[in-house]
C-alpha positions in Angstrom: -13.1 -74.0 60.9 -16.2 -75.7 61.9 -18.3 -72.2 63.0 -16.7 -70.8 59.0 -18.6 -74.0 58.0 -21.9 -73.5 59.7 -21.8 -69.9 58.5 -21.5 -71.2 54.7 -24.8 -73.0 55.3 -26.6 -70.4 57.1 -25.9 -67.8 54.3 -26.8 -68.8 50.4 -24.5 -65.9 49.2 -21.6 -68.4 50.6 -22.7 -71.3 48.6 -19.9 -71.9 46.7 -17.5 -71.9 49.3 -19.6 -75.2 50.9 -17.9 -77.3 48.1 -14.4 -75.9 49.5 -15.6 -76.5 53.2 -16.8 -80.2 52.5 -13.4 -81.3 50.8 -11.1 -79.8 54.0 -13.6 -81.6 56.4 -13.1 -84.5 54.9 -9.3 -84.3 55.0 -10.0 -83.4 58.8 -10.4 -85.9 61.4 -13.1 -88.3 60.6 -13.5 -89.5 64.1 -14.9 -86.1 65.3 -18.6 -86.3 65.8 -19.4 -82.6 64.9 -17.5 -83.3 61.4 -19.9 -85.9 60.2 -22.5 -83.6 61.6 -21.5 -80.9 59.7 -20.6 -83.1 56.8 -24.4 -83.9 56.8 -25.6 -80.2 57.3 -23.4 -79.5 54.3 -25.3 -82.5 51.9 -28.7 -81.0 52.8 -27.8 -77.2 52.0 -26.5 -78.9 48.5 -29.6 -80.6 48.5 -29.0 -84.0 48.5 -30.9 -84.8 51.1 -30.8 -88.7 50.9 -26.9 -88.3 51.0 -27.7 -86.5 54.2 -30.1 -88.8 55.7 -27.2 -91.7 55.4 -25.3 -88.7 57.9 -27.2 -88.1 60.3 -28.2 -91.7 60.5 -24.9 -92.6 60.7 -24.3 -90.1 63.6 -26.9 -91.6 65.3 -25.6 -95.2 65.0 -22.4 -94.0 66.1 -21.8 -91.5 68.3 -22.5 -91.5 71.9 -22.2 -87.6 72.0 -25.6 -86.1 73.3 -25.4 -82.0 71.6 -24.4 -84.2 68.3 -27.5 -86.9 69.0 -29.9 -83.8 69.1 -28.4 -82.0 66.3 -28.7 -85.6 64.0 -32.6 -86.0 65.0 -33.0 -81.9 64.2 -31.6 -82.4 60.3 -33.7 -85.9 60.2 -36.7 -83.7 60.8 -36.3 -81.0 58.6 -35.7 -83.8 56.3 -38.6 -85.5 56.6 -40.4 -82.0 56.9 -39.0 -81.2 53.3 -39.9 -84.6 51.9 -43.2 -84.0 53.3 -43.3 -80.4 51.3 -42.3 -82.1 48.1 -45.0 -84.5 47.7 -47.4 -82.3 49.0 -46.8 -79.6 46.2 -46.3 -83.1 43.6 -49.6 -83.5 44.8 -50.7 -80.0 43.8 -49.5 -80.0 40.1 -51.3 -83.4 39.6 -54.3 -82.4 40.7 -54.5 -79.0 38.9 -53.7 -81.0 35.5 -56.6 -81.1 33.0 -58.8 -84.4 33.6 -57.5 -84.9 37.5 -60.7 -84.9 38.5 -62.2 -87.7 36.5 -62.1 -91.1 38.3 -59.5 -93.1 37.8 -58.1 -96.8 38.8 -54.7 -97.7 39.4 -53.0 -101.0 39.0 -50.0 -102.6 40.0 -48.0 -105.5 37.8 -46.7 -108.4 38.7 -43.0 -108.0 40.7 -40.3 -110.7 40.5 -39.9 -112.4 43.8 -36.4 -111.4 43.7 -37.0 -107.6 43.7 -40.1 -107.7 45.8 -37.6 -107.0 49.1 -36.1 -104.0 47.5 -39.1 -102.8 46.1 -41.4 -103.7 48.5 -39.2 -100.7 50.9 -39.8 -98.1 48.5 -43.7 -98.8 48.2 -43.7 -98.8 51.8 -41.6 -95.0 52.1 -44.0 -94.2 49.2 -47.4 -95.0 50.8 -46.2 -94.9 54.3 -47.0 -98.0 55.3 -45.1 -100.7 57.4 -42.5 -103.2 55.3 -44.7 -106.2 56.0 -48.0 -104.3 54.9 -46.4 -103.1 52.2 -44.8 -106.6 50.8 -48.3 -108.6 50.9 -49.8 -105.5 48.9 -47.1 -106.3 46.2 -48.3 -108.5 43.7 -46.4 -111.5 42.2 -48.3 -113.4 40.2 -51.2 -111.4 38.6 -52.4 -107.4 38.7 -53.7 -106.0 41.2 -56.1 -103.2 41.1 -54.5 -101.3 44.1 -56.6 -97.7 44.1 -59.6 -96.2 42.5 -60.0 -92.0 43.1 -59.3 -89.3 41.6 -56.9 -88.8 38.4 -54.8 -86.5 39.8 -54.0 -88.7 42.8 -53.5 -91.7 41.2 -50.7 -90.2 38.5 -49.1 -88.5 41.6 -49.1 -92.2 42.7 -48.0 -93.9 39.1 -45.3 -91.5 38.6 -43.8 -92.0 42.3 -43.9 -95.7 41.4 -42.3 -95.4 38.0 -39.4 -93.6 39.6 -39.0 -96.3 42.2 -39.3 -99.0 39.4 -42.7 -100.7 40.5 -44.3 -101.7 37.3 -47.5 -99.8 37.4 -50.1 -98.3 35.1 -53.1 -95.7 35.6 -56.4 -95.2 33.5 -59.7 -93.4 33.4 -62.4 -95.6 34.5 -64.9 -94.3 32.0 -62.6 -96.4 29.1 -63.9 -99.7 30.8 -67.3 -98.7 30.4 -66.6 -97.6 26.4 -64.5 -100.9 25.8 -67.1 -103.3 23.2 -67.7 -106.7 24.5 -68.8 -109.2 21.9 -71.1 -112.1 23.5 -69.6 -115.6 22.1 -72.1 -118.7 22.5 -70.4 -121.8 22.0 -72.6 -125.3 21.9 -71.5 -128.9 21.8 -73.3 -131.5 20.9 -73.9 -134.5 23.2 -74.4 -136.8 21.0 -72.7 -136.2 17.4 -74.5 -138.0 14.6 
């Protein structure tokens, strides 16, 4: 069963027999080590590749197995190798849209100190940065203007943000110098009359 499974994956002619293959492995024994393994393999040729990351985690947590340890840190690194892939080709399309080259300036709102935990874990995956960095460089109280550069960067950066819900916003720099000022003098008198 298990080698018809890692066939399935191999070959993308045999994708629709990897929905048929994950529903008898889960009927199988769930204590086996290389059924969660291949449970996993079988979420990242779907491509849910968080789905899989919770596997081979789990395998990792769990099994004591030493072929099935390797395999787990194998899939975690192709994961992280596709993830890297992704954001580098994100990257790409923002930087080839019209106006990514202009300077830019990013800013971060305000975060309720109830989400900040939550959130602060996805700015930290997003910017690769450690948990604690990451939670000081949320804001709570006020903006923050978090990064200046390049357009392109920046909406690669605002649109990672808005899909994991961190209030953000992004804007040319060139509108602050075009925004009118109006000078106010205001003068009390000392002693009113």
């Amino acid at each position: 069963m298990l080698e018809r499974v890692a066939r399935a994956i191999e070959h993308p002619r045999l994708s629709k027999c990897r929905s048929y293959y994950y529903k008898q492995l889960k009927e199988q024994d769930p204590d086996n080590p290389w059924i969660s393994f291949y449970m996993a393999r079988l979420e990242e040729a779907s491509g849910h590749l968080q789905q899989a990351e919770k596997g081979y985690k789990n395998i990792l947590r769990n099994t004591t197995h030493p072929k099935v340890i390797a395999q787990a840190r194998q899939g975690i690194e192709r994961l992280t190798q596709i993830e890297k892939e992704q954001r580098q080709l994100a990257r790409e399309r923002a930087a080839i849209e019209p106006g990514s080259q202009e300077i830019g300036i990013l800013v971060i709102e305000p975060i309720a100190s109830e989400r900040r935990e939550d959130l602060a874990r996805k700015f930290a995956k997003i910017m690769n940065l450690d948990l604690y960095i990451a939670r000081l460089q949320l804001p709570t109280r006020s903006w923050r203007l978090y990064r200046t550069g390049n357009m392109g960067d920046l909406r690669f950066y605002r649109n990672a943000f808005t899909e994991a819900e961190i209030p953000c916003f992004a804007f040319l720099s060139i509108s602050l110098t075009k925004s009118k000022c109006i000078g106010c003098n205001i003068f009390k008198r000392l002693n009113p009359k």
